[in-house]
VEXSEKE-568530 format. One record per residue (C-alpha): residue number from 1; residue in one letter; x, y, z. Coordinates in nm, 3 decimals. Each point is the difference from the previous one (the first is absolute). Layout:
<atoms>
atom pos NUM code a x X y Y z Z
...
</atoms>
This chain:
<atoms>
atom pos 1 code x x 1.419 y -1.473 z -0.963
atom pos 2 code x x -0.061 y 0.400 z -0.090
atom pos 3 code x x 0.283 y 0.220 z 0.090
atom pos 4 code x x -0.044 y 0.383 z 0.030
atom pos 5 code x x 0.264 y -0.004 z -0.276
atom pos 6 code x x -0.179 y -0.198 z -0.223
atom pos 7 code x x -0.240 y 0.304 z -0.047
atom pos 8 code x x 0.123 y 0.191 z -0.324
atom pos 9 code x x -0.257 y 0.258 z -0.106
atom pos 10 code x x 0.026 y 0.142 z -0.351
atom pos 11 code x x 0.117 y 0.344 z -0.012
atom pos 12 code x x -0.331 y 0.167 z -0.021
atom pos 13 code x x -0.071 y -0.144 z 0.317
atom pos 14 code x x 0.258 y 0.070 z 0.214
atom pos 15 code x x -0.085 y 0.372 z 0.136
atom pos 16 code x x -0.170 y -0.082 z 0.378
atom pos 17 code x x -0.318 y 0.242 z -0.054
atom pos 18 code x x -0.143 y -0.198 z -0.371
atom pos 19 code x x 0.076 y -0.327 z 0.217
atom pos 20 code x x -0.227 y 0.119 z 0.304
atom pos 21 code x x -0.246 y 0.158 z -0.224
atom pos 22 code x x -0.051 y -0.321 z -0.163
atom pos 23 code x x -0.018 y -0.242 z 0.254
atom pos 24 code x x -0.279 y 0.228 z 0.095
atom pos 25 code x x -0.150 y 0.046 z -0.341
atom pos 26 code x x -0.389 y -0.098 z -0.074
atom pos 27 code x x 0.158 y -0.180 z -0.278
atom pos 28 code x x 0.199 y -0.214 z 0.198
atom pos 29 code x x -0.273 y -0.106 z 0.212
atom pos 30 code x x -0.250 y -0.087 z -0.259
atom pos 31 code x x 0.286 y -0.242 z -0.137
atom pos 32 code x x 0.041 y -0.132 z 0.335
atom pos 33 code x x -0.385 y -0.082 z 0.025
atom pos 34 code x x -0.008 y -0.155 z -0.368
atom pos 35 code x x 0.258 y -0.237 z 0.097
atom pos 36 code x x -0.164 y -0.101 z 0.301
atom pos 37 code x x -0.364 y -0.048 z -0.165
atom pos 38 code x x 0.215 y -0.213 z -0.285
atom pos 39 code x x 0.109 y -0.228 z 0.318
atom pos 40 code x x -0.330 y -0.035 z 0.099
atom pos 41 code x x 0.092 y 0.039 z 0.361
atom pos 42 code x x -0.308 y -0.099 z 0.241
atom pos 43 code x x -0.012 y 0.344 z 0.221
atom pos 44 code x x -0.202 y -0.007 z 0.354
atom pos 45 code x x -0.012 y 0.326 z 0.209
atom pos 46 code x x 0.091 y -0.084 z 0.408
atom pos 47 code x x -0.101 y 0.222 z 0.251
atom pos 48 code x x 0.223 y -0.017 z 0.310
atom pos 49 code x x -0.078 y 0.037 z 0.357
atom pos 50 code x x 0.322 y 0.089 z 0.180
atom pos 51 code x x -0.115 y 0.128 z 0.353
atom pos 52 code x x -0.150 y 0.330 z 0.154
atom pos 53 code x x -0.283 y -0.060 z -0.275
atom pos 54 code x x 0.293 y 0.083 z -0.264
atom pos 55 code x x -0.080 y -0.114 z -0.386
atom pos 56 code x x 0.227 y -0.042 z -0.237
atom pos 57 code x x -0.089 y -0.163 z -0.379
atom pos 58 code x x 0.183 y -0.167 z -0.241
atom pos 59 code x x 0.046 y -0.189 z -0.285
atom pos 60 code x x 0.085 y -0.376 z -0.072
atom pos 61 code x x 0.090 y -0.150 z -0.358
atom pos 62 code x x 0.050 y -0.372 z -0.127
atom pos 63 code x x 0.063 y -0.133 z -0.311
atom pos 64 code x x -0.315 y -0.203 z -0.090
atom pos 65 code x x 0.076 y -0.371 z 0.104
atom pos 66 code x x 0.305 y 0.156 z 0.224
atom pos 67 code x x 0.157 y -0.242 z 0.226
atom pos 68 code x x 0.254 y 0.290 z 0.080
atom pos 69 code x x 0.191 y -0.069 z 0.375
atom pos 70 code x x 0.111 y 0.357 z -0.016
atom pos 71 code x x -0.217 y 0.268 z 0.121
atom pos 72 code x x 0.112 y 0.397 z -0.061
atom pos 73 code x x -0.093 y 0.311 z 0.181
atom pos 74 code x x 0.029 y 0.277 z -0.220
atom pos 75 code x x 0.021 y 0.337 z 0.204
atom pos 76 code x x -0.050 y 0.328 z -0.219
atom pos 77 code x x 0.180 y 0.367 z 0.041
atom pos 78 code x x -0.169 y 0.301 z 0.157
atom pos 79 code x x -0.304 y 0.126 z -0.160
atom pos 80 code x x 0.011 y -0.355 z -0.243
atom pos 81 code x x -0.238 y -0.259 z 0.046
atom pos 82 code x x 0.019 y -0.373 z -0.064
atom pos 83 code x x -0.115 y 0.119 z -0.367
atom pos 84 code x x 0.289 y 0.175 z -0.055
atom pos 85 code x x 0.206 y -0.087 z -0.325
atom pos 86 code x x 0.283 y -0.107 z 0.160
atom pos 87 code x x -0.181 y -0.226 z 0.248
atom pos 88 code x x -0.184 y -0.131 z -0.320
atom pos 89 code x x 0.260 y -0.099 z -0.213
atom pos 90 code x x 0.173 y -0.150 z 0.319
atom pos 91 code x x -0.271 y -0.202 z 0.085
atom pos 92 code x x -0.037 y -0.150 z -0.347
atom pos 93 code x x 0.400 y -0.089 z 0.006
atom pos 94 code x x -0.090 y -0.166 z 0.277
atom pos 95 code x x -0.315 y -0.187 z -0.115
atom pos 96 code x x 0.183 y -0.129 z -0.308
atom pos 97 code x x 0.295 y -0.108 z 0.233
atom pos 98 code x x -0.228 y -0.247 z 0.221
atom pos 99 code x x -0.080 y 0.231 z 0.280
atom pos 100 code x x -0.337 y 0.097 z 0.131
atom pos 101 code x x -0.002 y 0.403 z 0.035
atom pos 102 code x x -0.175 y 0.183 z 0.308
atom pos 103 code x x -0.039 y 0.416 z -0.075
atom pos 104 code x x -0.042 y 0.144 z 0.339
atom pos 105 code x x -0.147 y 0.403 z -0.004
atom pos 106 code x x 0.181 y 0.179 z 0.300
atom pos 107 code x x -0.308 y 0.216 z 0.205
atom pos 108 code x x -0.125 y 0.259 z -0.198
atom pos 109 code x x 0.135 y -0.167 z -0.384
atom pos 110 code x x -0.226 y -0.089 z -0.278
atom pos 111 code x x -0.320 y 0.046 z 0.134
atom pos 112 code x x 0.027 y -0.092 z 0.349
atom pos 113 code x x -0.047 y 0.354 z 0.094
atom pos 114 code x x -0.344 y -0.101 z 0.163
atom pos 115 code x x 0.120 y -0.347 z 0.235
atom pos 116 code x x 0.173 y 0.231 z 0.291
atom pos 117 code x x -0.078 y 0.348 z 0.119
atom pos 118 code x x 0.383 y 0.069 z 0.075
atom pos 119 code x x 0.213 y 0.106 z -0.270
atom pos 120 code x x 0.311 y -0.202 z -0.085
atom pos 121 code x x 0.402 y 0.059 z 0.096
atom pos 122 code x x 0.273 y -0.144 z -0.112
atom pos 123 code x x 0.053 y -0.080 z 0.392
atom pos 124 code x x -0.310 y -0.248 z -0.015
atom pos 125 code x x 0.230 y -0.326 z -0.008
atom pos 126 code x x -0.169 y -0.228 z 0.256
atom pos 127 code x x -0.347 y -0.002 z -0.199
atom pos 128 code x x 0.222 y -0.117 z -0.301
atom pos 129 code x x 0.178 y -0.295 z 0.204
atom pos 130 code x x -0.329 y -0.091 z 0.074
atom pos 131 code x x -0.174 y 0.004 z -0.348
atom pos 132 code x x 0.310 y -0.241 z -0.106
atom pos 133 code x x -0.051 y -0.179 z 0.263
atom pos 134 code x x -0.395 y -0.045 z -0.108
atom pos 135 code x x 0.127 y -0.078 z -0.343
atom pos 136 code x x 0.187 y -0.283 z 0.134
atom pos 137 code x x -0.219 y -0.114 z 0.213
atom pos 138 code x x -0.285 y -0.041 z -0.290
atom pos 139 code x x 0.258 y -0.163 z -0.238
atom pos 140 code x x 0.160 y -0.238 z 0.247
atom pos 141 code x x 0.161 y -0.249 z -0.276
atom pos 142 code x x 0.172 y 0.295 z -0.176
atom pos 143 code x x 0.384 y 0.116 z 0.079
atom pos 144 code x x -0.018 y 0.404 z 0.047
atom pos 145 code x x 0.237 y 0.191 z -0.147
atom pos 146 code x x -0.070 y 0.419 z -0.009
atom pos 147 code x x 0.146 y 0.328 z -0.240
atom pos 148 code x x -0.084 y 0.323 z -0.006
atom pos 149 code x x 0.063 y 0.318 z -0.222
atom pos 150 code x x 0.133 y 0.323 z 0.157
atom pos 151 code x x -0.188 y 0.063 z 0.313
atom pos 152 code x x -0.107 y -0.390 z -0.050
atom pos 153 code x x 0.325 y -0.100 z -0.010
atom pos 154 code x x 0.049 y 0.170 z 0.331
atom pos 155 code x x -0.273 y -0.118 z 0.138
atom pos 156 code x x 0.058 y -0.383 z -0.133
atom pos 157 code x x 0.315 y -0.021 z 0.143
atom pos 158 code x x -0.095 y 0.165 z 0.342
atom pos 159 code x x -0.233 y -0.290 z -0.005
atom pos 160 code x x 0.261 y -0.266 z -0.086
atom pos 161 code x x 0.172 y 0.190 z 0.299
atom pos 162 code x x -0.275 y -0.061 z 0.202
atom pos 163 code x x -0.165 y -0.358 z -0.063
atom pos 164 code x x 0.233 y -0.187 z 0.240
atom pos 165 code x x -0.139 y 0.187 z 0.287
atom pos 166 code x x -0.350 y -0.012 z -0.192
atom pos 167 code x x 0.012 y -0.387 z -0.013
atom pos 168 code x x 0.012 y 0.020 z -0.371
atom pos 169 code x x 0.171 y -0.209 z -0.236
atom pos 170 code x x 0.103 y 0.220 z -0.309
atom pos 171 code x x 0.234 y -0.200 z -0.229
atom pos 172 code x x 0.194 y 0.289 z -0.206
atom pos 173 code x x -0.068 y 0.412 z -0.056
atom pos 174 code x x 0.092 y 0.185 z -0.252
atom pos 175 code x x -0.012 y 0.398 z -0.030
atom pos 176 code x x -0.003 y 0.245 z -0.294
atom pos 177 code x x 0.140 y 0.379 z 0.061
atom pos 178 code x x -0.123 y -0.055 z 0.322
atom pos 179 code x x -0.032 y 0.314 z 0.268
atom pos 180 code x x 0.280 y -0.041 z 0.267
atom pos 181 code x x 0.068 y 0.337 z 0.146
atom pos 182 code x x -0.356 y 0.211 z -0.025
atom pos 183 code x x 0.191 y 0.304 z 0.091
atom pos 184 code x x 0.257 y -0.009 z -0.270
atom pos 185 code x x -0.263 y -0.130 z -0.236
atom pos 186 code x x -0.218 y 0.381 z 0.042
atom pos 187 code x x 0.308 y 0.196 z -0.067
atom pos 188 code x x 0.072 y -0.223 z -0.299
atom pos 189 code x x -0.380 y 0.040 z -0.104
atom pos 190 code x x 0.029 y 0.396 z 0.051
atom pos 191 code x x 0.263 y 0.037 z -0.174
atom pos 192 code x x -0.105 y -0.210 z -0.301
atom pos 193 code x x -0.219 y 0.144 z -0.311
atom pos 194 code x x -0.301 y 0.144 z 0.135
atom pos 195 code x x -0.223 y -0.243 z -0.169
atom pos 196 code x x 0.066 y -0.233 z 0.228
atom pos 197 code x x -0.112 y 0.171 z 0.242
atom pos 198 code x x -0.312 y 0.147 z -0.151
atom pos 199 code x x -0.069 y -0.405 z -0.116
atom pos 200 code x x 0.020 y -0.098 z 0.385
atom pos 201 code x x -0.163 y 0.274 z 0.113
atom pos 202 code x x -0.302 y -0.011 z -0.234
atom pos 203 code x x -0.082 y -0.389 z 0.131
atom pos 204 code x x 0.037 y 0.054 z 0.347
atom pos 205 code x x -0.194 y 0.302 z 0.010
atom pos 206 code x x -0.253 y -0.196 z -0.193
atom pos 207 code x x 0.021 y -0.265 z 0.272
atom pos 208 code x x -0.044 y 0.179 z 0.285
atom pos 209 code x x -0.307 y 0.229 z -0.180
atom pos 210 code x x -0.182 y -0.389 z -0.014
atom pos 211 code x x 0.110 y -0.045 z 0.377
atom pos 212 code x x -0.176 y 0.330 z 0.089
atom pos 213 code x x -0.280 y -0.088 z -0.266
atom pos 214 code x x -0.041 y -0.315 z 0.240
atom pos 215 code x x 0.045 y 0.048 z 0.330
atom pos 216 code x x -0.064 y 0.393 z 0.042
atom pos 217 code x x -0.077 y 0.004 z 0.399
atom pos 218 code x x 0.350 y -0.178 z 0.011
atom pos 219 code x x 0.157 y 0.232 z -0.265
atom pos 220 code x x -0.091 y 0.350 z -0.014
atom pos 221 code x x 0.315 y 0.151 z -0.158
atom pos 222 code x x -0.043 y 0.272 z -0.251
atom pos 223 code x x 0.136 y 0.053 z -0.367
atom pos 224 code x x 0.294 y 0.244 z 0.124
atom pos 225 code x x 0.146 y -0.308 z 0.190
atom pos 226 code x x 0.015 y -0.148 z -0.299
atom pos 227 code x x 0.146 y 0.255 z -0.143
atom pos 228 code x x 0.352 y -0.083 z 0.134
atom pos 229 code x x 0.305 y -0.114 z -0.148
atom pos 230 code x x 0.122 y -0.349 z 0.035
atom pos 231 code x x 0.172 y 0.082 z 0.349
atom pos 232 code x x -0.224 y 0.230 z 0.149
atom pos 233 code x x -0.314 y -0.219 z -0.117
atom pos 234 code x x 0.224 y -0.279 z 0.191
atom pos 235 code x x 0.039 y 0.144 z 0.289
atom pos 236 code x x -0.365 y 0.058 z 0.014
atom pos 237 code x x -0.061 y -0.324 z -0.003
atom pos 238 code x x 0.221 y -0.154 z 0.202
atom pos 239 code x x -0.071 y 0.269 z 0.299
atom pos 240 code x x -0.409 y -0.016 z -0.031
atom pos 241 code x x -0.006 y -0.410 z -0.102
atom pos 242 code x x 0.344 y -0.204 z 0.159
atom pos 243 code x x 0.126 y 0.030 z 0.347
atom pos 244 code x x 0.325 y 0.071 z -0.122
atom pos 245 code x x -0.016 y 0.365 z 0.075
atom pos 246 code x x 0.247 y 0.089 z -0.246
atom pos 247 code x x 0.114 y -0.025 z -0.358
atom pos 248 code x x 0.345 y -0.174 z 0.081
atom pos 249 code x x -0.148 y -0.247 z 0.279
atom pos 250 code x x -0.236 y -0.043 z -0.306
atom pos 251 code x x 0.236 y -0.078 z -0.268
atom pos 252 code x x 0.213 y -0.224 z 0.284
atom pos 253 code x x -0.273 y -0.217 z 0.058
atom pos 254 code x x 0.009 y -0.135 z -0.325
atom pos 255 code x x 0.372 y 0.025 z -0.095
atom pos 256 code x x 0.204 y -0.284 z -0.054
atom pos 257 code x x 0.334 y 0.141 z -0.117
atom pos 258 code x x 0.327 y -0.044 z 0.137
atom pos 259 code x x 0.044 y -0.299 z 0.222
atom pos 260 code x x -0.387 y -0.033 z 0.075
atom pos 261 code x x -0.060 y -0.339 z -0.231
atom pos 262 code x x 0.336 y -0.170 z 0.114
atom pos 263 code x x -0.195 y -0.208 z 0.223
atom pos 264 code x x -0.292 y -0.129 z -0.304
atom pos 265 code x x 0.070 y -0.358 z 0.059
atom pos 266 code x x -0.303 y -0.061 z -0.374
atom pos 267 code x x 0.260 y -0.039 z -0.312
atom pos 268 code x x -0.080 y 0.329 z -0.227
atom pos 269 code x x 0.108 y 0.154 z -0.309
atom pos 270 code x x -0.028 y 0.389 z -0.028
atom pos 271 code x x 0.003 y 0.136 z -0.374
atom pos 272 code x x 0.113 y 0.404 z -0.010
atom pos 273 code x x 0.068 y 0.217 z -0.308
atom pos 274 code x x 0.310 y 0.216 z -0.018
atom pos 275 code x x -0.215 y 0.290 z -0.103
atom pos 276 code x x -0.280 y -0.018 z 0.190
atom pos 277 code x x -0.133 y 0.353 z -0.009
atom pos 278 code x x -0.192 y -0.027 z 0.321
atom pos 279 code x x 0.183 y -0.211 z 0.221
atom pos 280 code x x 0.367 y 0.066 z 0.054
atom pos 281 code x x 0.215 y -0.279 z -0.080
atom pos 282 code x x 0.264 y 0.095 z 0.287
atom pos 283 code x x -0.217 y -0.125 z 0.287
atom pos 284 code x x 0.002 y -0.332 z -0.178
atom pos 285 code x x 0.430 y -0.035 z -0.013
atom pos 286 code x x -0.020 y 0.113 z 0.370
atom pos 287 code x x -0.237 y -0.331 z 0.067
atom pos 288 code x x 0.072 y -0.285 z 0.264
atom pos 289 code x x -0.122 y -0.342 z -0.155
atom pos 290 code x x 0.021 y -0.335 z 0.181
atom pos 291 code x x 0.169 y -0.253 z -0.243
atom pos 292 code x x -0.339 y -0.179 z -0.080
atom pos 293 code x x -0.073 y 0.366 z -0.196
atom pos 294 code x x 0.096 y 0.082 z -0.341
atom pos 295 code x x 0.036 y 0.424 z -0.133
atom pos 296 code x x 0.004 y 0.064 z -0.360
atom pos 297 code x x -0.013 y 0.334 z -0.157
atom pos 298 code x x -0.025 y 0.045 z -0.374
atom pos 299 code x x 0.161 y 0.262 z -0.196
atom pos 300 code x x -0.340 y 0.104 z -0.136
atom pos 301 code x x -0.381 y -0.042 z 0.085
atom pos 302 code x x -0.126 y 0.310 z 0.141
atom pos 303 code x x -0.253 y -0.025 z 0.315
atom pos 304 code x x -0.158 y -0.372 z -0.082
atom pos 305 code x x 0.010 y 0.028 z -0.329
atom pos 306 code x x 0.271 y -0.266 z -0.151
atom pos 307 code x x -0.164 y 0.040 z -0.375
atom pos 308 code x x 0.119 y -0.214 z -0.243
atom pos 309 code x x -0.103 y 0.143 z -0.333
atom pos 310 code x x -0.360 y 0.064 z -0.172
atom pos 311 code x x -0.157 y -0.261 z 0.143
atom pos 312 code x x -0.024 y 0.163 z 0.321
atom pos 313 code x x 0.082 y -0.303 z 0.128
atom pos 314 code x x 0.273 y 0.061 z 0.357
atom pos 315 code x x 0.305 y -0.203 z 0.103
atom pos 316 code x x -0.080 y 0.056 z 0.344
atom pos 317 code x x -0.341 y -0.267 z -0.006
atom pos 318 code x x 0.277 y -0.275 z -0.164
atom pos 319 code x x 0.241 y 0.106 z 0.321
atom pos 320 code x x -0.280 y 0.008 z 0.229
atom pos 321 code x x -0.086 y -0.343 z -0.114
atom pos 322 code x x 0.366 y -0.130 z -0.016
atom pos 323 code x x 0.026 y 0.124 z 0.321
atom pos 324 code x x -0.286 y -0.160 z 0.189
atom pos 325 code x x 0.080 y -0.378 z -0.188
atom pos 326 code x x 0.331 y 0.018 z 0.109
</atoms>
């Protein structure tokens, strides 16, 4: 089984920002998508009802003639979708390992802009439990298992967190870089090269343009809203669209640092990287894990990025995998 010392980057890839800008590349995601068209993975898009007229969509993968027991919810970071490169490349690791893959969009990802007329949070857990709890429910004979990539990761193991109260039977999680203390995790992204900010920034401005695009009697912000930074445009949000009523009862809502997954009774496996530029690697030594829960942080890797050479191809869809046979 993959250990996060196992992952030994040449030297030209072990500075944190070429990692992160690769994982994100174009180039890595076309490879991802050639490798699963040379699979020839049968693909069928799910719609979701999960209550209060709520839609989410996703994605689900077999091998052709699969007689996989193992079913996978891949959950994507913020502003990703389930077409994402790391999501891609995952999901074919998966395919070739026996599973069956399911690539859920969060609200608002990929182009789900146009199913519900609110706009997404990172607070919107319960219409997540549910959509894995659809999945299940339309692939009975399959064993779940469910990973996640930076705010997926968060949200996957909330979820794992969750399912015994849910009535959901999740086998294993697994996490990469995943967000545990939102608070910590601005300040980290603030004080990081400003291109990560401006790369955020660009999609979710994007995002919510399409919202207003939509839905405009619902959504009748202006362009100098948008205009924000990262924290102001945040608190914006969270103030005019969650009933938080503040940025830290915000960023609390969907914490789960310190002590707050000691109780996740679903075995998981949570992948970090030393030098993640955008999620401080402190809040993850400071964690409380039930035994059942494994932490590994690598010395290099960036913010989901784990690339092992020219290839593009990433350790972390070989952990990810190792992690959810296991």
């Amino acid at each position: 089984m993959l250990r996060a010392e196992d992952y030994q980057p040449p030297r030209w890839l072990r500075d944190p920002h070429v990692q992160s800008a690769l994982s994100a590349s174009p180039l890595r995601r076309q490879r991802g998508l050639q490798r699963f068209r040379r699979l020839g993975a049968l693909t069928s898009r799910h719609q979701l009802e999960v209550g209060d007229g709520v839609r989410l969509q996703g994605f689900h993968s077999a091998a052709p003639g699969s007689q996989a027991t193992d079913l996978a919810v891949l959950l994507h970071g913020w502003e990703g979708s389930a077409d994402s490169s790391y999501m891609l490349h995952t999901a074919a690791t998966l395919l070739e390992r026996g599973f069956e893959v399911f690539r859920l969009n969060f609200r608002d990802h990929g182009e789900t802009h146009h199913l519900n007329p609110d706009i997404f949070h990172s607070c919107r857990l319960d219409e997540v439990v549910l959509a894995v709890g659809e999945i299940a429910a339309r692939f009975p004979s399959r064993r779940l298992s469910i990973a996640g990539y930076s705010l997926g990761g968060n949200f996957a193991l909330r979820v794992a967190r969750a399912a015994p109260d849910a009535g959901l039977s999740i086998a294993r999680a697994a996490a990469v870089c995943p967000v545990l203390d939102p608070a910590a995790g601005m300040l980290a992204l603030e004080h990081a090269p400003s291109i990560y900010q401006w790369y955020f920034l660009k999609k979710w401005r994007r995002s919510l343009r399409r919202k207003r695009d939509l839905f405009p009697e619902a959504h009748n912000f202006d362009d100098a809203a948008l205009e924000k930074d990262m924290r102001e445009l945040t608190r914006w949000l969270v103030e005019r669209y969650t009933p938080y009523g503040s940025l830290e009862g915000y960023f609390d809502g969907y914490c789960i640092a310190g002590d707050r997954l000691h109780g996740l009774m679903v075995p998981a496996s949570i992948l970090m990287a030393n030098d993640d530029p955008v999620i401080p690697v402190a809040s993850f030594h400071e964690l409380l894990l039930p035994d059942s829960a494994r932490l590994e942080i690598a010395a290099h890797g960036g913010h989901c990025g784990f690339i092992e050479g020219a290839s593009l191809t990433g350790f972390a869809e070989r952990w990810v995998a190792d992690a959810l046979r296991a």
